[in-house]
DODRENLO-655583 format. One line per field, with one value per residue (C-alpha): x, y, z; residue number from 1. Coordinates in pm, 1 decimal, decimal comma. Layout:
<patis>
c1: c(X:...)
c2: c(Y:...)
c3: c(Z:...)
nr: c(NUM:...)
</patis>
This chain:
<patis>
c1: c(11912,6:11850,4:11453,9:11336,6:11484,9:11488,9:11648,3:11369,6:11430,6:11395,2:11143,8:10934,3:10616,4:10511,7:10387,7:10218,3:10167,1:10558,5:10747,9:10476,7:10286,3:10543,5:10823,9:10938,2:11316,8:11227,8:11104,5:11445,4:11668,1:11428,7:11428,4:11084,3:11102,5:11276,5:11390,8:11559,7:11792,6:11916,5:12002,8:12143,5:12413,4:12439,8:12575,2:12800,8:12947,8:13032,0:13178,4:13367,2:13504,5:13565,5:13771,5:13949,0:14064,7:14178,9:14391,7:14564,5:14615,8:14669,2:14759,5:14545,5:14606,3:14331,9:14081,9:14153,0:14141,9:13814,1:13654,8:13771,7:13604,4:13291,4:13263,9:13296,4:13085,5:12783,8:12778,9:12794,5:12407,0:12260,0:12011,1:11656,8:11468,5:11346,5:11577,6:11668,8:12012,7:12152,3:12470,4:12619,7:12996,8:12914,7:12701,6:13004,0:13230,4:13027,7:12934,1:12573,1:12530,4:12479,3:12181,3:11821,9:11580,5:11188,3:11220,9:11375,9:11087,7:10788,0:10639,7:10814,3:10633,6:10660,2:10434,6:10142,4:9844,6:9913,4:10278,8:10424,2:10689,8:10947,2:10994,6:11403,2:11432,2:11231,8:11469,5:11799,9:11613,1:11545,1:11920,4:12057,4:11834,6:11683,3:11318,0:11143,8:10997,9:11036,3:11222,3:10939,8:10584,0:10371,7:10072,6:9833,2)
c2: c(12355,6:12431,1:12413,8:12720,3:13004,6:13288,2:13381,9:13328,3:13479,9:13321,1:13639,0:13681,5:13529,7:13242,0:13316,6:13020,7:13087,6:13180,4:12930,1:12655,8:12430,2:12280,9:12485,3:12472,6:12338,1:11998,9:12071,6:12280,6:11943,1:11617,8:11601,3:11573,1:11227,8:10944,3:10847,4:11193,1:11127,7:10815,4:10973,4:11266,5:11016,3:10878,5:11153,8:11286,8:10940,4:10922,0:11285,6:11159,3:10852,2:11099,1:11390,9:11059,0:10957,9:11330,8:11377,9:11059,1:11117,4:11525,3:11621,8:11796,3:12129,5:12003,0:11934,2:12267,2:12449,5:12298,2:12411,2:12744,7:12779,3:12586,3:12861,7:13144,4:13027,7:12917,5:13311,8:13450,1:13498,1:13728,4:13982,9:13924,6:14046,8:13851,6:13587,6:13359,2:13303,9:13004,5:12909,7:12778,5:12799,5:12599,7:12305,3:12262,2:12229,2:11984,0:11761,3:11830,8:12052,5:11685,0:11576,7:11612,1:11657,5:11680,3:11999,0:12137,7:12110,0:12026,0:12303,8:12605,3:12944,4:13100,3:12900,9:12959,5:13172,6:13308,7:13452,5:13811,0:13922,5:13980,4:14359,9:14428,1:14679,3:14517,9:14206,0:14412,3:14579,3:14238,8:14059,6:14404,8:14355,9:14726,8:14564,4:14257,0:13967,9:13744,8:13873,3:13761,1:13739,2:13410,7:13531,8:13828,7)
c3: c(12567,1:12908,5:13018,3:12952,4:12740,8:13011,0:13314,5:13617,1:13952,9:14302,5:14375,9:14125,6:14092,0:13844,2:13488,0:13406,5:13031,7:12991,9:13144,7:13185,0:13466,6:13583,6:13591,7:13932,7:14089,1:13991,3:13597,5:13616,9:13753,8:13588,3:13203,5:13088,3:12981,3:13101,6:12759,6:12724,7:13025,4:12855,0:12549,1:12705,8:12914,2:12606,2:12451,8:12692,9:12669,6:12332,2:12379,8:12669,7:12444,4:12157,3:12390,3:12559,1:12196,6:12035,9:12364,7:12305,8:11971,5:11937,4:12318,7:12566,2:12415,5:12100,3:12357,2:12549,7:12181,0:12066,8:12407,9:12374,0:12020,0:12100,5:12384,3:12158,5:11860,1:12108,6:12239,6:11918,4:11797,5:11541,4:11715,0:11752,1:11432,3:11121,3:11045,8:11364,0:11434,3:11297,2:11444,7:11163,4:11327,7:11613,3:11482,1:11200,5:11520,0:11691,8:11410,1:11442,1:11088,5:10908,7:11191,0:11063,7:11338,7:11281,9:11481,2:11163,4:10923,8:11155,8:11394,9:11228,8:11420,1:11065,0:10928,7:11272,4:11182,6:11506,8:11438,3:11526,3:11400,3:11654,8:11777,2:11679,8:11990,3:12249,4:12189,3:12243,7:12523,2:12704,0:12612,7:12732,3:13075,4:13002,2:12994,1:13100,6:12922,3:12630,9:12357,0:12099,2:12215,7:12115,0:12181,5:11963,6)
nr: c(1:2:3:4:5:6:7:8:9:10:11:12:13:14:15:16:17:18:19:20:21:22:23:24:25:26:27:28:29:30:31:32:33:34:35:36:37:38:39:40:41:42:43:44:45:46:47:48:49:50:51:52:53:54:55:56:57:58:59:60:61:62:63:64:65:66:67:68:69:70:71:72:73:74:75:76:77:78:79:80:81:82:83:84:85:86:87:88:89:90:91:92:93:94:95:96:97:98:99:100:101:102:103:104:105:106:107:108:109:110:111:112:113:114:115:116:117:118:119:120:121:122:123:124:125:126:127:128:129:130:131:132:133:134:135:136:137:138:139:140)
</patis>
């Protein structure tokens, strides 16, 4: 995922407790570790490899295919409410349903004291762009 999960403008001000300390061009352009940039061009490598090997074998057209899709099942999301979207189409495409991060079973917000559940309208209201902020509030 990109650095932060909403759209900042050139103009506005800085809200330190939403998007951070450091959240400035250079937080938005250097990963936060250096370790992270390795693994990331490791990635994109392997992809690389992997497209290199299904156009030899299939044809371009696979590759083209499998982009299309991957572009369609990453925009498709559940609206904001009680159960958080899962993407279920998109990590079977990619191959990344079988990994098993500690992000999914350590740190879950469900399970902070301090949770809210998510307001339903504010969070069309915000992906809409009829209001302003985040479309579930961390703090009480």
């Amino acid at each position: 995922m990109a650095s932060g999960g909403m759209k900042r403008d050139v103009s506005e001000t800085h809200d330190t407790l939403r998007f951070g300390i450091n959240a400035g061009v250079k937080a938005d352009l250097a990963p936060p570790h250096p370790l992270q940039a390795t693994i990331q061009s490791e990635a994109k490598f392997w992809a690389d490899k992997k497209k290199f090997g299904t156009q030899a074998i299939y044809g371009s057209a696979f590759n083209i295919r499998k982009d299309l899709d991957c572009q369609i099942l990453s925009r498709f999301q559940r609206p904001p409410g009680a159960l958080p979207s899962a993407m279920l189409g998109y990590e079977a495409l990619t191959g990344s349903l079988d990994d098993f991060g500690f992000e999914d079973y350590l740190n879950m917000p469900q399970d902070s004291d301090s949770f809210r559940q998510p307001d339903m309208h504010h969070g069309m209201e915000v992906r809409l762009g009829l209001s302003k902020g985040p479309i579930c509030p961390n703090f009480n």
